[in-house]
C-alpha positions as CSV (number, residue, x, y, z in Angstrom):
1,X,101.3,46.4,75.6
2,X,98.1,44.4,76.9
3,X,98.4,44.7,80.4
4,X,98.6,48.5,79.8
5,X,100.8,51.4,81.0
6,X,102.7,52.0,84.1
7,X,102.2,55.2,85.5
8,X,105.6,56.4,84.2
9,X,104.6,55.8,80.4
10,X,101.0,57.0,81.1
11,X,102.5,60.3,82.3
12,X,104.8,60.4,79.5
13,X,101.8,59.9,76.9
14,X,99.8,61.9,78.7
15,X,102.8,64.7,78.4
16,X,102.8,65.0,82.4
17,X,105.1,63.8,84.9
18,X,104.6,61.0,87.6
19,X,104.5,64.0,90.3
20,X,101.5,65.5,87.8
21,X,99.6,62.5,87.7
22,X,99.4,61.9,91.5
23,X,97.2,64.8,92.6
24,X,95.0,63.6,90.1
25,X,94.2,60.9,91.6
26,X,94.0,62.3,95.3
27,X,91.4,65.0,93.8
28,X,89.7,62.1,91.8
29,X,89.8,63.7,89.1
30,X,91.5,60.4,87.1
31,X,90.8,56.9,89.0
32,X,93.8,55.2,90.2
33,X,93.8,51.5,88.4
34,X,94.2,48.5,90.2
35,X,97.3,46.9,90.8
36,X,98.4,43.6,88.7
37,X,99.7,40.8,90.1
38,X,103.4,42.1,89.9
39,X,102.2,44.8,92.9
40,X,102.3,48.1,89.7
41,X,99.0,50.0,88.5
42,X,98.2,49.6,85.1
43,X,96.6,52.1,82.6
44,X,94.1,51.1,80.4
45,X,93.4,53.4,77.1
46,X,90.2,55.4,78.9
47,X,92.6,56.0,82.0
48,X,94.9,57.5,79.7
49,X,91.9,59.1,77.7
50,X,90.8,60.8,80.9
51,X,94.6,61.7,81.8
52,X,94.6,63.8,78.4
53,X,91.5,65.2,79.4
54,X,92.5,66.5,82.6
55,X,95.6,67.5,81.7
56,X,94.2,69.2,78.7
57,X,91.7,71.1,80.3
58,X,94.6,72.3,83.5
59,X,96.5,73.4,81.3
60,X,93.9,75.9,79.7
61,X,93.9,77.3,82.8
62,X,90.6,75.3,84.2
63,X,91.1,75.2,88.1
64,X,91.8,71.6,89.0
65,X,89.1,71.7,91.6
66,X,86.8,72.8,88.9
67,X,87.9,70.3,86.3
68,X,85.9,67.0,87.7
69,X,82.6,68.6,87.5
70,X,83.5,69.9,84.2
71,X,84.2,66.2,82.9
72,X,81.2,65.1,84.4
73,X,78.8,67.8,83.0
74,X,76.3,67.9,80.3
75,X,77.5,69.5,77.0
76,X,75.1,72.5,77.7
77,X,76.6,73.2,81.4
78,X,80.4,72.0,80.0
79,X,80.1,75.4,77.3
80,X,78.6,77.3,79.7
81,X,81.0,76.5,82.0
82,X,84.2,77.0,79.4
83,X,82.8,80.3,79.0
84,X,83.0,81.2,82.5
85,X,86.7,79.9,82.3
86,X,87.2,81.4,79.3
87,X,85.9,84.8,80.9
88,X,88.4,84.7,84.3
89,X,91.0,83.9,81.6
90,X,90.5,87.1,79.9
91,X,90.7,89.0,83.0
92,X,93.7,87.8,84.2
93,X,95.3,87.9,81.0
94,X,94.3,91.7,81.2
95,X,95.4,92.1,84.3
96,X,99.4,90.7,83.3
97,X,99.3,92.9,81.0
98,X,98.5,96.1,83.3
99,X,101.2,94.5,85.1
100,X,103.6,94.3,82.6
101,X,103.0,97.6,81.0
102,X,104.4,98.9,84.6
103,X,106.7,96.6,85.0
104,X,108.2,98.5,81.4
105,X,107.8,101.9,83.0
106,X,109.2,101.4,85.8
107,X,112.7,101.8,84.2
108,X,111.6,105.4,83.5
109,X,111.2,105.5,87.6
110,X,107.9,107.3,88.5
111,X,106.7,107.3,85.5
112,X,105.1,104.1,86.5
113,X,102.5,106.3,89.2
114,X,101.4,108.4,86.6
115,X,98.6,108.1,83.7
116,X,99.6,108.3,80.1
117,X,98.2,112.0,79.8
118,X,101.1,112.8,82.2
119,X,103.7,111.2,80.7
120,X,103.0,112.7,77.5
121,X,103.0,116.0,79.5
122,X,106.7,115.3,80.7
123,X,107.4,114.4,78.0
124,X,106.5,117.6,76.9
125,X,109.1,119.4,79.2
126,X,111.2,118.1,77.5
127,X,111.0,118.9,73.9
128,X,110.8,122.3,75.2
129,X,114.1,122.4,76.4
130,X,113.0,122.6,80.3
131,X,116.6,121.2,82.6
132,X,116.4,118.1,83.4
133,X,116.2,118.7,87.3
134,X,113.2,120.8,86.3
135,X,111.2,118.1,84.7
136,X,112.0,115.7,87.9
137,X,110.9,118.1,90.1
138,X,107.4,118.3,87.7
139,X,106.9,114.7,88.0
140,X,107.6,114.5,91.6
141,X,104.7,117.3,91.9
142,X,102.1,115.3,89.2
143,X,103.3,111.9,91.6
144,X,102.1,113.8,95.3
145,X,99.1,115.7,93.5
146,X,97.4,112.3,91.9
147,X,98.0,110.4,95.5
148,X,97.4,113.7,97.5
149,X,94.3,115.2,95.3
150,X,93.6,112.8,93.0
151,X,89.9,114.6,92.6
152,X,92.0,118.1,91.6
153,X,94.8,116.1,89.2
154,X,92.8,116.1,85.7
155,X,92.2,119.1,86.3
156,X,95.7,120.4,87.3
157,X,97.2,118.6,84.0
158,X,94.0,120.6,82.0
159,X,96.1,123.5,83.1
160,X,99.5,122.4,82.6
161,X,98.4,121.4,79.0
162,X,97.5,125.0,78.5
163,X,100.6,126.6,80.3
164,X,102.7,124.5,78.2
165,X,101.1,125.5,74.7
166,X,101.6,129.1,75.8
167,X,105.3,130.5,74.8
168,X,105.2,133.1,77.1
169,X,104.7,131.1,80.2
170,X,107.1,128.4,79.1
171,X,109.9,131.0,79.4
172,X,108.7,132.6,82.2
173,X,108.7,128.8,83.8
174,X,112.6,128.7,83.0
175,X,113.1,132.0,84.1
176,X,111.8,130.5,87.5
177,X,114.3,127.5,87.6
178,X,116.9,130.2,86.7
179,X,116.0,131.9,90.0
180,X,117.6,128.8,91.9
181,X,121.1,130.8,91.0
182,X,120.1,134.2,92.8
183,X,120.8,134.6,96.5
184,X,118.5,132.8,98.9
185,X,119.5,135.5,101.7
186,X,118.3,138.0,99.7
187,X,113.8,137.8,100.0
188,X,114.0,141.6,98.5
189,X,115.2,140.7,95.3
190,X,113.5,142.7,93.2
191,X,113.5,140.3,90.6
192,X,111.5,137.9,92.5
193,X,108.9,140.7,92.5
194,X,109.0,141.1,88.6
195,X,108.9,137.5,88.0
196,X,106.1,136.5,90.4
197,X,104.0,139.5,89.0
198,X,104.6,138.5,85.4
199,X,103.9,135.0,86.6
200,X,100.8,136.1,87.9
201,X,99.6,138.1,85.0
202,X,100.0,135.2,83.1
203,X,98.0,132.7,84.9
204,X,95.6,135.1,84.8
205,X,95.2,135.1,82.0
206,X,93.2,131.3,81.8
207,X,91.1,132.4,85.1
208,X,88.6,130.4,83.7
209,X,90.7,127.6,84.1
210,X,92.1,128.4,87.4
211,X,88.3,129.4,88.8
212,X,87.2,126.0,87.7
213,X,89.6,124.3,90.5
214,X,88.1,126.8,93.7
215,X,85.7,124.0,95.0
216,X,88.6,121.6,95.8
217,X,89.8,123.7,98.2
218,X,86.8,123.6,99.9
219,X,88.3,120.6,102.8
220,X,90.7,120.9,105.2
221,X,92.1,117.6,103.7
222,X,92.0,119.6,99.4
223,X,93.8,122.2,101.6
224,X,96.4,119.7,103.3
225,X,97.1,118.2,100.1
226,X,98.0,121.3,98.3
227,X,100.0,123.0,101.2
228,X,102.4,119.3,101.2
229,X,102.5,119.8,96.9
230,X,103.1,122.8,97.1
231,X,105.7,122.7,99.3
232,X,107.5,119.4,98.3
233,X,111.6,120.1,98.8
234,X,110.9,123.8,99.7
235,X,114.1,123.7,102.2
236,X,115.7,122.9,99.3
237,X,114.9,125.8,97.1
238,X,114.2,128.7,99.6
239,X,113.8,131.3,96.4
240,X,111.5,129.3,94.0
241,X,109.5,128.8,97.7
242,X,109.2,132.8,98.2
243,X,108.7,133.3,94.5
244,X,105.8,131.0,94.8
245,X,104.2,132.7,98.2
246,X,104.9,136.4,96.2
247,X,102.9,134.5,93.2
248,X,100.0,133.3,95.2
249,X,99.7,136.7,97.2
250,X,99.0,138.5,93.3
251,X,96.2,135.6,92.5
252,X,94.7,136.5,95.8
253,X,94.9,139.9,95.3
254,X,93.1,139.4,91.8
255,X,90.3,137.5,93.8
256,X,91.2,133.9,93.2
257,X,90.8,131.6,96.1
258,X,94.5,130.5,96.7
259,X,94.7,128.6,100.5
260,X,96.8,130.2,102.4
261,X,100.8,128.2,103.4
């Protein structure tokens, strides 16, 4: 074809369409030929060469208001310049990924808001047999503490980790959600007494632990962010909210710097 390609069968070799290869030519990024005598623009083989090129270096993600300077360049400033493409590339490749990772979690809800170590944690309710409903009301409460006290929430899942390798306070835990079924009316249950002291006593027994967490509460805004944790759905379960004020009252009793509701 000696009087070279139409811009139909330039696009087509080029592996573009007609609607590609126009921007290309408003950017001047590919020279628009001359028309023939017939009135249509014809492609000669280094207007197709530089179509490839373009085309080529678009579709490796090279910015088409980038890609005219990079054809023009020097080989030194076109590598270092690939590199610099190359570099975004990477980041944004990273950053669909992050995106898709959450985009997998989010079919196990808020599980998407939480780091790995927390998942594994809930994860960690259940094998031990925790209700279901207790476990969602744990990652509702590791959700609120990362947005509320994000500076505490390492710290706070330290803990958990060691409550949950403990026997005795995982049963004591269940004995808690079991405390749903007793009588709200009833704040002198003695039970809640015996539970929150055992509670107590337990907790206790990682001070250390607990101790290491008394500077957060050092803000008004640490001591905000607690009281709205702590008291997530409380209208909703008036006994496990006066189990946890009887609990509280024996850690400040011990000398542990517990705000106050």
């Amino acid at each position: 074809m000696a009087g070279g390609l139409t811009i139909g069968q330039a696009a087509a070799f080029a592996g573009v369409t007609v609607k590609t290869v126009r921007p290309y030519h408003r950017l001047g990024l590919v020279d628009e030929p001359q028309r023939d005598a017939s009135g249509y623009r014809r492609y000669a083989s280094t207007d197709l060469l530089r179509l490839v090129q373009v085309r080529t270096l678009a579709g490796a993600g090279v910015p088409l208001a980038e890609i005219g300077a990079l054809l023009d360049a020097d080989p030194e400033r076109f590598t270092a310049a690939l590199a610099d493409v190359e570099r975004r590339l990477t980041d944004r490749i990273a950053e669909l990924v992050a995106r898709r990772d959450t985009l997998h979690r989010l079919v196990d809800g808020d599980r998407a808001l939480l780091p790995d170590r927390a998942c594994t944690l809930l994860d960690r309710f259940t094998e031990l047999d925790f209700p279901p409903d207790y476990t969602a009301s744990q990652r509702e409460g590791l959700v609120l503490a990362r947005a509320l006290a994000p500076e505490f929430f390492d710290g706070f899942l330290t803990q958990l980790e060691h409550r949950l390798a403990d026997p005795e306070y995982v049963e004591l835990a269940k004995c808690s959600w079991d405390a749903l079924s007793w009588d709200p009316d009833d704040p002198d249950d003695p039970r809640l007494d015996e539970l929150a002291s055992a509670l107590a006593a337990n907790l206790l027994t990682n001070r250390v632990l607990m101790e290491a967490q008394a500077d957060f509460f050092s803000t008004p805004d640490a001591v905000t962010g607690y009281e709205l944790v702590n008291n997530h759905r409380a209208d909703e379960t008036p006994t496990l909210t006066r189990l946890t004020a009887l609990i509280e009252e024996k850690l400040r009793a011990a000398g542990l710097d517990i705000p106050y509701q």
